[in-house]
N, CA, C and O atoms as a Tinker XYZ file with bonds, in Angstrom:
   416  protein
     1  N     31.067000  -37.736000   37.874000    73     2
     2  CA    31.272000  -36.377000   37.440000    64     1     3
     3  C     30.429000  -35.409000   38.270000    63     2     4     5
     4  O     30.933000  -34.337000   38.604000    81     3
     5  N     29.407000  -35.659000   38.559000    73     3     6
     6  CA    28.615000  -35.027000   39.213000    64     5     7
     7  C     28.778000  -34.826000   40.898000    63     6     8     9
     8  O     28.257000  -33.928000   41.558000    81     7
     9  N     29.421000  -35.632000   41.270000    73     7    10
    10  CA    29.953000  -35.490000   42.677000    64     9    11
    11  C     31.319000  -34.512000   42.592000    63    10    12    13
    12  O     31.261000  -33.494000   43.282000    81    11
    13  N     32.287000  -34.684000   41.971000    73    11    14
    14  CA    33.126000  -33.771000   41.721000    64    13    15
    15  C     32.861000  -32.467000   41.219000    63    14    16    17
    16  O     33.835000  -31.714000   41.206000    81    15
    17  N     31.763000  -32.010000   40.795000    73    15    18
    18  CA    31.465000  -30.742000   40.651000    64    17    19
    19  C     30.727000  -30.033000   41.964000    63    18    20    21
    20  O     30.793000  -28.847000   42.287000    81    19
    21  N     29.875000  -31.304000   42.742000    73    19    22
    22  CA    29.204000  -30.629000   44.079000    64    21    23
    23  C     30.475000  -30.017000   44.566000    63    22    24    25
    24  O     30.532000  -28.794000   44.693000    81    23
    25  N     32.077000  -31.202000   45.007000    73    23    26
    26  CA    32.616000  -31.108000   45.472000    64    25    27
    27  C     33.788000  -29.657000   45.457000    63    26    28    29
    28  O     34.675000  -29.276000   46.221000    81    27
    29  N     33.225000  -29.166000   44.176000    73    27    30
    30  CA    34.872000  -27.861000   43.506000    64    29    31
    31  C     33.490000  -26.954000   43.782000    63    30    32    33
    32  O     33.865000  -26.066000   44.547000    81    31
    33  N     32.110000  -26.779000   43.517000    73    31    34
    34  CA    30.979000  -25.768000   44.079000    64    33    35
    35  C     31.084000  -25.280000   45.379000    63    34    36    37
    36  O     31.217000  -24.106000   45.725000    81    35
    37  N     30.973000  -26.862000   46.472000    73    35    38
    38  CA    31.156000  -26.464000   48.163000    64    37    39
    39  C     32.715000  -25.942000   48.660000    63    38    40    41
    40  O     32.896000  -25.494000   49.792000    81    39
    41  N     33.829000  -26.069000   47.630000    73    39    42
    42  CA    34.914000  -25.335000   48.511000    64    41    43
    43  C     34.507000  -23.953000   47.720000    63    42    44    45
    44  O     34.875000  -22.898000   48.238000    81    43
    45  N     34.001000  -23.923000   46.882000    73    43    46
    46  CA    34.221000  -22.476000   46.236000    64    45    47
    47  C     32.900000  -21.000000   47.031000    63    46    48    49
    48  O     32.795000  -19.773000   47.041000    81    47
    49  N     32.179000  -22.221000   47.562000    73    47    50
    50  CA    31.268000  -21.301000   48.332000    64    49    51
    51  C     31.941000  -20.285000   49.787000    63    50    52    53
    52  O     31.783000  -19.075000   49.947000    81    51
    53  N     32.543000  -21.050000   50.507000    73    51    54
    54  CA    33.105000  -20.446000   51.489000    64    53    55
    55  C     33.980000  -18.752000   50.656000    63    54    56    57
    56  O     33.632000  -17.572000   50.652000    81    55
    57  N     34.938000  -19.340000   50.185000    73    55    58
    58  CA    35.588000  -18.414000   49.417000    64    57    59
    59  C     34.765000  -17.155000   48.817000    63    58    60    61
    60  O     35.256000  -16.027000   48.846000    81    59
    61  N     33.712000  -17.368000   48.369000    73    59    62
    62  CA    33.044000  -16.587000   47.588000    64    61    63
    63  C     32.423000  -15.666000   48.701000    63    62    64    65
    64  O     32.294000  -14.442000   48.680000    81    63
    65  N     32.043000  -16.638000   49.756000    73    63    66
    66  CA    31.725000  -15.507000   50.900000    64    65    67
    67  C     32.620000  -14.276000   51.527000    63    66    68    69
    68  O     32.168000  -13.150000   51.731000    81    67
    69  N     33.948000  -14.685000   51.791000    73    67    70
    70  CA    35.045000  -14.543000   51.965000    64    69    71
    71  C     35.305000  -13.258000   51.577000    63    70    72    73
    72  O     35.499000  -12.247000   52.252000    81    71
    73  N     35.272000  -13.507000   49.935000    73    71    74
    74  CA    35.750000  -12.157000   49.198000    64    73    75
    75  C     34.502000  -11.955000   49.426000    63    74    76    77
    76  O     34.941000  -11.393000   50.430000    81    75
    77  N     33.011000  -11.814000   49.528000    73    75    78
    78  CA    31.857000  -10.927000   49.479000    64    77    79
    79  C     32.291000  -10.048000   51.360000    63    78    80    81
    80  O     32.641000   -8.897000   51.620000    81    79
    81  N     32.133000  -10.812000   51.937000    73    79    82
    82  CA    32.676000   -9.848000   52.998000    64    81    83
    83  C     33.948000   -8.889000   53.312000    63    82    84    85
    84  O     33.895000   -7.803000   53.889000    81    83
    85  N     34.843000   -9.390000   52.918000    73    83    86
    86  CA    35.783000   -8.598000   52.415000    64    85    87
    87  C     35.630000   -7.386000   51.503000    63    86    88    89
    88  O     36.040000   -6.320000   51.961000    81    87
    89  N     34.993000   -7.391000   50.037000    73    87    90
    90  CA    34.697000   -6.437000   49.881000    64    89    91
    91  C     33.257000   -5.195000   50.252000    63    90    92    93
    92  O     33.071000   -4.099000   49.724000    81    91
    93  N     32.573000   -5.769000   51.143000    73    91    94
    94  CA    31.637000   -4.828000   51.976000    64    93    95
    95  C     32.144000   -4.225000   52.680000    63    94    96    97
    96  O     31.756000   -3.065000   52.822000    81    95
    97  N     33.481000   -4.819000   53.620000    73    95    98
    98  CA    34.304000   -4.371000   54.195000    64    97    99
    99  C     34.698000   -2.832000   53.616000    63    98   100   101
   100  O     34.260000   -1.704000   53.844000    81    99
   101  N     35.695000   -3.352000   52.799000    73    99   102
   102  CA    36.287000   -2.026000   51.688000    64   101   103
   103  C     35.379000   -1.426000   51.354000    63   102   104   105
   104  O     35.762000   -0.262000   51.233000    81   103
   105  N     33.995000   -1.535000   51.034000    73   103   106
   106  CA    32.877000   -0.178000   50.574000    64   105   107
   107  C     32.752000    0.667000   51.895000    63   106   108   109
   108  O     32.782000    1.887000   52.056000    81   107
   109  N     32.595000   -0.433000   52.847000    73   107   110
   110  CA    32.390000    0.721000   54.184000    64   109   111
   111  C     33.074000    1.486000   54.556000    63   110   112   113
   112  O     32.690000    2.624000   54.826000    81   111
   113  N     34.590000    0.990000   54.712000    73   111   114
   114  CA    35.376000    1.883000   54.753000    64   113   115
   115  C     35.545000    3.120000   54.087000    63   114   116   117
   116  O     35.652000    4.184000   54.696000    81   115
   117  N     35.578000    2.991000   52.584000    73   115   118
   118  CA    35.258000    3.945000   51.793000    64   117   119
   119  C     34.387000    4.819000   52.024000    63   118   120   121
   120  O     34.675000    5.994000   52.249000    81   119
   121  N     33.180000    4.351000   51.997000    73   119   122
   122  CA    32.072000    5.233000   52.560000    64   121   123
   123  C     32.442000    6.000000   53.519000    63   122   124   125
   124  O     32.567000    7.190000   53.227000    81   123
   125  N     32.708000    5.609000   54.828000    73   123   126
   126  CA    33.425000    6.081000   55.781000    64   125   127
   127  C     34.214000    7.119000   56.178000    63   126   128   129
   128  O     34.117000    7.974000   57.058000    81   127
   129  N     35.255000    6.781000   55.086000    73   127   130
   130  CA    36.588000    8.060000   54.092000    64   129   131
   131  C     35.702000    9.162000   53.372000    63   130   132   133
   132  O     35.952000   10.261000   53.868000    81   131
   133  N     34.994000    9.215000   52.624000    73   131   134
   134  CA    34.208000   10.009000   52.213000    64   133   135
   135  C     33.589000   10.945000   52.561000    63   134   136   137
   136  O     33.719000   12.134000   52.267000    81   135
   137  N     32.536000   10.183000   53.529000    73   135   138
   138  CA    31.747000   11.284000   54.307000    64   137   139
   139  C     31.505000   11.753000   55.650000    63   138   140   141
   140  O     30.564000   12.196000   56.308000    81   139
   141  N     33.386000   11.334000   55.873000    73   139   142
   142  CA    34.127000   11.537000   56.997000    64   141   143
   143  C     33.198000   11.391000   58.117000    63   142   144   145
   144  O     32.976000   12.295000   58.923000    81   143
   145  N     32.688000   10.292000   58.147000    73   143   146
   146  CA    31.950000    9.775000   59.299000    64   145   147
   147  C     33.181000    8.823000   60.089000    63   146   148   149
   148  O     33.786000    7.985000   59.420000    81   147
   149  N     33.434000    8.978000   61.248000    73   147   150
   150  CA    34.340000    8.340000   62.278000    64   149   151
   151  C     34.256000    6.967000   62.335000    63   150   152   153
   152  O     33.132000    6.470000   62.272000    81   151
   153  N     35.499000    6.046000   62.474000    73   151   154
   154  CA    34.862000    4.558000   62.606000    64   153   155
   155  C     33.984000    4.359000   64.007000    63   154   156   157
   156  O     33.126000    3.493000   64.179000    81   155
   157  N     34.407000    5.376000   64.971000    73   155   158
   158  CA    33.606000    5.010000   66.301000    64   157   159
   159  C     32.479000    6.058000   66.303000    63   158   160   161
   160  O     31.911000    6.519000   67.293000    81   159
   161  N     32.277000    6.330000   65.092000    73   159   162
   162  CA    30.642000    7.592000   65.305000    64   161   163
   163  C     29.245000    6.161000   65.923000    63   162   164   165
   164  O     29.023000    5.052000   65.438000    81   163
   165  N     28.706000    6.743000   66.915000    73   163   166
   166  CA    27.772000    6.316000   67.377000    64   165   167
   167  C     27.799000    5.175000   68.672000    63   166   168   169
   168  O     26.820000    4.631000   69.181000    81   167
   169  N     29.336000    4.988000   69.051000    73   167   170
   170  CA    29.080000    4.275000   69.903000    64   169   171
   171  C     29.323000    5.513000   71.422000    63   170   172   173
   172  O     30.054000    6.489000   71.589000    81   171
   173  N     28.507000    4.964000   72.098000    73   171   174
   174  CA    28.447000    5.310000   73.556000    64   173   175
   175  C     29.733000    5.856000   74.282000    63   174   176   177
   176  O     30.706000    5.104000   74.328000    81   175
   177  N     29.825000    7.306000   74.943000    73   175   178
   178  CA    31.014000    7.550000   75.600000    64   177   179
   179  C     30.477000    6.849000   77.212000    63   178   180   181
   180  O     29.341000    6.376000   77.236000    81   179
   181  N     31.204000    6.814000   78.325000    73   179   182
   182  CA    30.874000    6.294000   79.570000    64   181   183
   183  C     30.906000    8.219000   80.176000    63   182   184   185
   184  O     31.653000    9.195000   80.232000    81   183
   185  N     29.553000    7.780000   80.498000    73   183   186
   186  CA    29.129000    9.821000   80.721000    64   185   187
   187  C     29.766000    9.922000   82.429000    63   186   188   189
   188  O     30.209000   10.871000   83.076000    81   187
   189  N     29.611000    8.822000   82.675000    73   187   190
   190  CA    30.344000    8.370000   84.505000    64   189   191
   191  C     31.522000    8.925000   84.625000    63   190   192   193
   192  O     31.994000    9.096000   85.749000    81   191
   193  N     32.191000    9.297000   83.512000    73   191   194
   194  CA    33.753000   10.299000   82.913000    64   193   195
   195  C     33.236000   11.210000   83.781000    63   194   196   197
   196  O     33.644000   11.122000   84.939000    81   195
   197  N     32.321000   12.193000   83.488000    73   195   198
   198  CA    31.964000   13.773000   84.034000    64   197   199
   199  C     31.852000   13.674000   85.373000    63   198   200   201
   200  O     31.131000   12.804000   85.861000    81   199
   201  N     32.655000   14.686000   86.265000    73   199   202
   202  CA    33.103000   14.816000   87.801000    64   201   203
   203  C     31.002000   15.156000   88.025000    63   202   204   205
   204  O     30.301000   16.038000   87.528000    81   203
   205  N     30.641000   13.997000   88.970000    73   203   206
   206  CA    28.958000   14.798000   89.325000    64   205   207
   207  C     27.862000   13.864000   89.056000    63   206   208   209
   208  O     26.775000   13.840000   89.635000    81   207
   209  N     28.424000   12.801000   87.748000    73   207   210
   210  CA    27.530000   12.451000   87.022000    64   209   211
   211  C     27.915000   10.867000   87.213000    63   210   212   213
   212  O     28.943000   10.355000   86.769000    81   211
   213  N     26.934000   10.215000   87.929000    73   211   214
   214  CA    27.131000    8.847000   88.554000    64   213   215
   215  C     26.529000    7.971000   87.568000    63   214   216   217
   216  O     26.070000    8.405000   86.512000    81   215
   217  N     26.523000    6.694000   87.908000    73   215   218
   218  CA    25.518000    5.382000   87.480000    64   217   219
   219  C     24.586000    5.517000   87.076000    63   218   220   221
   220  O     24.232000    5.160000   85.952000    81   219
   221  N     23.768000    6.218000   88.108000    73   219   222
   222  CA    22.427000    6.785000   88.171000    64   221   223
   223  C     22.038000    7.373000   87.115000    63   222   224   225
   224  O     21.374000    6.897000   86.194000    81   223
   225  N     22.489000    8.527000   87.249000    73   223   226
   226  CA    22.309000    9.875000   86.750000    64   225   227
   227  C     22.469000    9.476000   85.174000    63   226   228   229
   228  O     21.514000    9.686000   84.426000    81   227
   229  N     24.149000    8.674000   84.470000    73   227   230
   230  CA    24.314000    8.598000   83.304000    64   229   231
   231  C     23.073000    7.603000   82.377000    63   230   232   233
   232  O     22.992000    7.634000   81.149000    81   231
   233  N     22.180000    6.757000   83.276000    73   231   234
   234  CA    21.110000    5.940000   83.180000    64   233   235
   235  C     19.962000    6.928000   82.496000    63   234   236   237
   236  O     19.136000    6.791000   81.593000    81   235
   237  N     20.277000    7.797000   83.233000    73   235   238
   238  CA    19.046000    8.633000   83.345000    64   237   239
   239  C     18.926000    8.996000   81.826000    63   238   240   241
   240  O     18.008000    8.737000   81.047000    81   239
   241  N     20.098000    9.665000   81.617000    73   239   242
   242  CA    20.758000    9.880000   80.572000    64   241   243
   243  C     20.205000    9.461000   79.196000    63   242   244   245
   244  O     19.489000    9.971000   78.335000    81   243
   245  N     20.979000    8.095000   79.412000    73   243   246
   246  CA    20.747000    6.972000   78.191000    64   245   247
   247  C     19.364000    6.763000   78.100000    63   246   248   249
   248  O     18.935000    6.264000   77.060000    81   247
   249  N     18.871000    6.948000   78.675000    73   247   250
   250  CA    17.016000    6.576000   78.256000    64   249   251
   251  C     16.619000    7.769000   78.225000    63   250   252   253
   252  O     15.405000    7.894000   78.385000    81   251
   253  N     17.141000    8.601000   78.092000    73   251   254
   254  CA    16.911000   10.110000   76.995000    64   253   255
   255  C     17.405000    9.860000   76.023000    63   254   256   257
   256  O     17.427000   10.807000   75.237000    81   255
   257  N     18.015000    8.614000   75.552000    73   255   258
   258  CA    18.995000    8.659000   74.346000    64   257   259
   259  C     20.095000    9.501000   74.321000    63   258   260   261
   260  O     20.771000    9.546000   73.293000    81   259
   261  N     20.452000   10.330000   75.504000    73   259   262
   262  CA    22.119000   10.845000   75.717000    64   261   263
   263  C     23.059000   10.172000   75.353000    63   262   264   265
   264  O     23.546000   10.186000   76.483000    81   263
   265  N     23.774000    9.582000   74.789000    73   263   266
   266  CA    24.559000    8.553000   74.823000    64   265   267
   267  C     26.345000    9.009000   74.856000    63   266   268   269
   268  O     27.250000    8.247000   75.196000    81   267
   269  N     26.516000   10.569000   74.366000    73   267   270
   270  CA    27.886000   10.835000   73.863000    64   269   271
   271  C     27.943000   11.978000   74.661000    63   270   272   273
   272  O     26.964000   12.676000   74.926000    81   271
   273  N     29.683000   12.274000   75.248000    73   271   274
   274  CA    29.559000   13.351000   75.363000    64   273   275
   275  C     29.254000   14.640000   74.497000    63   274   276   277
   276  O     29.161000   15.796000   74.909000    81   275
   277  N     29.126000   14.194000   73.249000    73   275   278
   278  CA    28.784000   15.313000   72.471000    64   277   279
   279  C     27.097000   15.769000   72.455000    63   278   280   281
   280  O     26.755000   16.931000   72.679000    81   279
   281  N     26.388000   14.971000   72.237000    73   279   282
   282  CA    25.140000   14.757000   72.476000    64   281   283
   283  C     24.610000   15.872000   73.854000    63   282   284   285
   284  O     24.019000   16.935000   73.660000    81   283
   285  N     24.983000   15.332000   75.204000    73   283   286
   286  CA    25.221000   16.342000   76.259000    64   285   287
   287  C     25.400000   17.552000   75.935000    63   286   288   289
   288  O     24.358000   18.194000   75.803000    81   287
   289  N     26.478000   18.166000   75.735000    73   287   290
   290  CA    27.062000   19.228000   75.562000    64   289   291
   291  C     26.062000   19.905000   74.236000    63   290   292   293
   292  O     25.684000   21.076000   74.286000    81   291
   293  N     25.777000   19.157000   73.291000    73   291   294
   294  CA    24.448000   20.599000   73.006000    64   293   295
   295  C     23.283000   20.254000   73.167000    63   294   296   297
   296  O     22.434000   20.120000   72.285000    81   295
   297  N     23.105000   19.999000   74.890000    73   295   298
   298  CA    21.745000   20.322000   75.709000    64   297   299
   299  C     21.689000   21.457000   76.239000    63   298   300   301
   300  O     22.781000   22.010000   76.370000    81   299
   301  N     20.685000   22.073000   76.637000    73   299   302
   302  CA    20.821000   23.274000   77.643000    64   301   303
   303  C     20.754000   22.878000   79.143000    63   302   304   305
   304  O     20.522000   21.691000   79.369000    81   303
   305  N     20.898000   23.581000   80.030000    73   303   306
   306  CA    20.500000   23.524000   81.494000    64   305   307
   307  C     19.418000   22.746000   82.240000    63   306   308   309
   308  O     19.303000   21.863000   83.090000    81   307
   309  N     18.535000   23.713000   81.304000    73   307   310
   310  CA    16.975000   23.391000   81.533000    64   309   311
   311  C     16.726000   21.848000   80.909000    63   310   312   313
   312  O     16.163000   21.126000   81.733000    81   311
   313  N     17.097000   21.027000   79.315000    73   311   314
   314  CA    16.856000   20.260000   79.134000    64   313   315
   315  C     17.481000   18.839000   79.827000    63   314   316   317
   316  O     17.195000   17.651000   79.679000    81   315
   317  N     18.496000   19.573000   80.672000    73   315   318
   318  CA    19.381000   17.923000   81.586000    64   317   319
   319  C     18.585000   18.206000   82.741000    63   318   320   321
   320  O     18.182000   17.242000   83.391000    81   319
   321  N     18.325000   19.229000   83.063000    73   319   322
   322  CA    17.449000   18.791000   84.357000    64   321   323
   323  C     15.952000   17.977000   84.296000    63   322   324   325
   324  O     15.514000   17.221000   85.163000    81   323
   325  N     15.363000   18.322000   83.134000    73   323   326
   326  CA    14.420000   17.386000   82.824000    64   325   327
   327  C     14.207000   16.212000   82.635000    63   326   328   329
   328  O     13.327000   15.456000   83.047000    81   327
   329  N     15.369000   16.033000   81.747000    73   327   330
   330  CA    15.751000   14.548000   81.451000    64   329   331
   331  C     16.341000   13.507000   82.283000    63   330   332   333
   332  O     16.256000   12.288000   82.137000    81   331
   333  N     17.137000   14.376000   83.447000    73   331   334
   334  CA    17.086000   13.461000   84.879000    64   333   335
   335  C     16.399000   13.834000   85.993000    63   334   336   337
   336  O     16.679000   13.406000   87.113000    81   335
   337  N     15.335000   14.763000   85.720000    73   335   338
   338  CA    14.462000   14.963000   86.798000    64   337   339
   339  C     15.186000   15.348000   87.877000    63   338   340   341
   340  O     14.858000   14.818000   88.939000    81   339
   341  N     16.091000   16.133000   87.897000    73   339   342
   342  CA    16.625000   17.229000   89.130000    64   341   343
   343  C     15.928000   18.320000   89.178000    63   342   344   345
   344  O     15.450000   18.879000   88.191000    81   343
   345  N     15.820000   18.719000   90.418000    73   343   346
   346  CA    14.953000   19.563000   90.818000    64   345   347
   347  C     16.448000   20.706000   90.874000    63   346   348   349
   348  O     17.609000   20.312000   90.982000    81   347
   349  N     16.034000   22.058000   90.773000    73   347   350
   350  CA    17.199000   23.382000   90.980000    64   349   351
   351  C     18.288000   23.406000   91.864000    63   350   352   353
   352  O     19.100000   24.320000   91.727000    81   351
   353  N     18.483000   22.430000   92.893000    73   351   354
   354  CA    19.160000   22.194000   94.283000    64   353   355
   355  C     20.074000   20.760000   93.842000    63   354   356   357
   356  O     21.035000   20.196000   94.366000    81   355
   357  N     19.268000   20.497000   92.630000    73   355   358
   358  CA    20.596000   19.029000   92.193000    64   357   359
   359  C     21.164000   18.998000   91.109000    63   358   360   361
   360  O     20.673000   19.139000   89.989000    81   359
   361  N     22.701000   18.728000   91.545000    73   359   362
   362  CA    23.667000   18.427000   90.534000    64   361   363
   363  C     23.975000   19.898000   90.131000    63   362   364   365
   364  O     23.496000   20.946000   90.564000    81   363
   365  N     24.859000   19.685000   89.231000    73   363   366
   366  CA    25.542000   20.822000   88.465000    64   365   367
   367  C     25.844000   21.147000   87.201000    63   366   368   369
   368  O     26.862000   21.660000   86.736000    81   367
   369  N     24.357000   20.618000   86.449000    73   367   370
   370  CA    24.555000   20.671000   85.191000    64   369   371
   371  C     25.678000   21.454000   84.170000    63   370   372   373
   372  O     26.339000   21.095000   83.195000    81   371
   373  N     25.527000   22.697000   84.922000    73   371   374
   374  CA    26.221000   23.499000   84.128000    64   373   375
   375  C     27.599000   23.193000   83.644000    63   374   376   377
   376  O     28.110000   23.487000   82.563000    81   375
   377  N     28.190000   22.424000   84.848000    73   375   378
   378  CA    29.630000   21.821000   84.930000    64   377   379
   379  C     29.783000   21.256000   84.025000    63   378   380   381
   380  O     30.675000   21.462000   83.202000    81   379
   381  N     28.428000   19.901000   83.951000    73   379   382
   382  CA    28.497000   18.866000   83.267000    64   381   383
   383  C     28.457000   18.613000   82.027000    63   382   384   385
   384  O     29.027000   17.700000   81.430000    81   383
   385  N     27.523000   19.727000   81.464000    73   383   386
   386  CA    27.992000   20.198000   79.843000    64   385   387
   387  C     29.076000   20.828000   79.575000    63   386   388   389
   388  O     29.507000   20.396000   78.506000    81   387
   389  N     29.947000   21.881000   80.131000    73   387   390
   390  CA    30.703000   22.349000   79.996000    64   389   391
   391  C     32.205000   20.869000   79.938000    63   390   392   393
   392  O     33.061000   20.750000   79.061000    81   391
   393  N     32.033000   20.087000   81.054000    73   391   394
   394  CA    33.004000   19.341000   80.822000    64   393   395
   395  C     32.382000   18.125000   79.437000    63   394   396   397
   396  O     33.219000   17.387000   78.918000    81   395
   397  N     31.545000   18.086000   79.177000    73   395   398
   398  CA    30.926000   17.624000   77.855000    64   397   399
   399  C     31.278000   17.779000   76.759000    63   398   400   401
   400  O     31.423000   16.969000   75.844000    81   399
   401  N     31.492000   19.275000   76.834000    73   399   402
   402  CA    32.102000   20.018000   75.296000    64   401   403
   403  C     33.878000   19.370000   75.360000    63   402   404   405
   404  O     34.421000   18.763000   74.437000    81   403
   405  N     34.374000   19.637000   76.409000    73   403   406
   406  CA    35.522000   19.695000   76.628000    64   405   407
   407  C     35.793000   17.770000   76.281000    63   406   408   409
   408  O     36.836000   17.470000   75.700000    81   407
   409  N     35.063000   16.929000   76.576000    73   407   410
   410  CA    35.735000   15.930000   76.166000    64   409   411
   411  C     34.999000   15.324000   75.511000    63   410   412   413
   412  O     34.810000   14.150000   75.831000    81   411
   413  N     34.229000   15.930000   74.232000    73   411   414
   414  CA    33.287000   15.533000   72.751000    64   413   415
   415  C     34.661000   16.479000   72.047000    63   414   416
   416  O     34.721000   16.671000   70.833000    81   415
C-alpha cells in the first residue's frame, strides 16, 4: 500500500508543477494587461539601428545603461556626449536622438 501511494504522489507532482506554472503564467499576463506594461518592456533595442551609431559607440551606450531607443531619445545632447565621451567634432548626436524618438 505504501508503494502505491509513493507511486499516485510522484505522477501527481509533475502535474502539480505544471498547473503551478501555468497559472503564474496567467497572473503575469494579467498583471501585464493591467498595468499596461508591454510583453517586450525592458528588453534591449539594437541602437546599431541609428544611421552614426556603430558597435562601438552603442557599447558605449549600454554601459550607461542606454539600452532602448526610448531611453536615448530622452537624453540631451550634452548627456550622449558624455556618456560616449565625444568630444564637439564627434558624431551627431542630435540626429541620433531625434531618430531615437522616431523609432521608440
Amino acid at each position: 500500500m505504501k508503494l502505491i501511494i509513493s507511486l499516485e504522489v510522484s505522477h501527481l507532482v509533475p502535474n502539480m508543477k505544471t498547473i503551478i506554472d501555468l497559472t503564474a503564467g496567467l497572473i503575469g499576463l494579467a498583471f501585464d494587461e493591467i498595468s499596461g506594461v508591454s510583453k517586450d518592456a525592458g528588453l534591449p533595442d539594437d541602437l546599431t539601428e541609428i544611421e552614426g551609431i556603430g558597435p562601438a559607440y552603442a557599447g558605449r551606450l549600454n554601459e550607461a545603461g542606454i539600452t532602448t531607443f526610448s531611453q536615448l531619445g530622452e537624453l540631451s545632447v550634452d548627456q550622449v556626449r558624455d556618456f560616449m565621451k565625444l568630444s564637439e567634432s564627434q558624431g551627431n548626436p542630435e540626429d541620433w536622438l531625434e531618430q531615437a524618438r522616431d523609432l521608440s
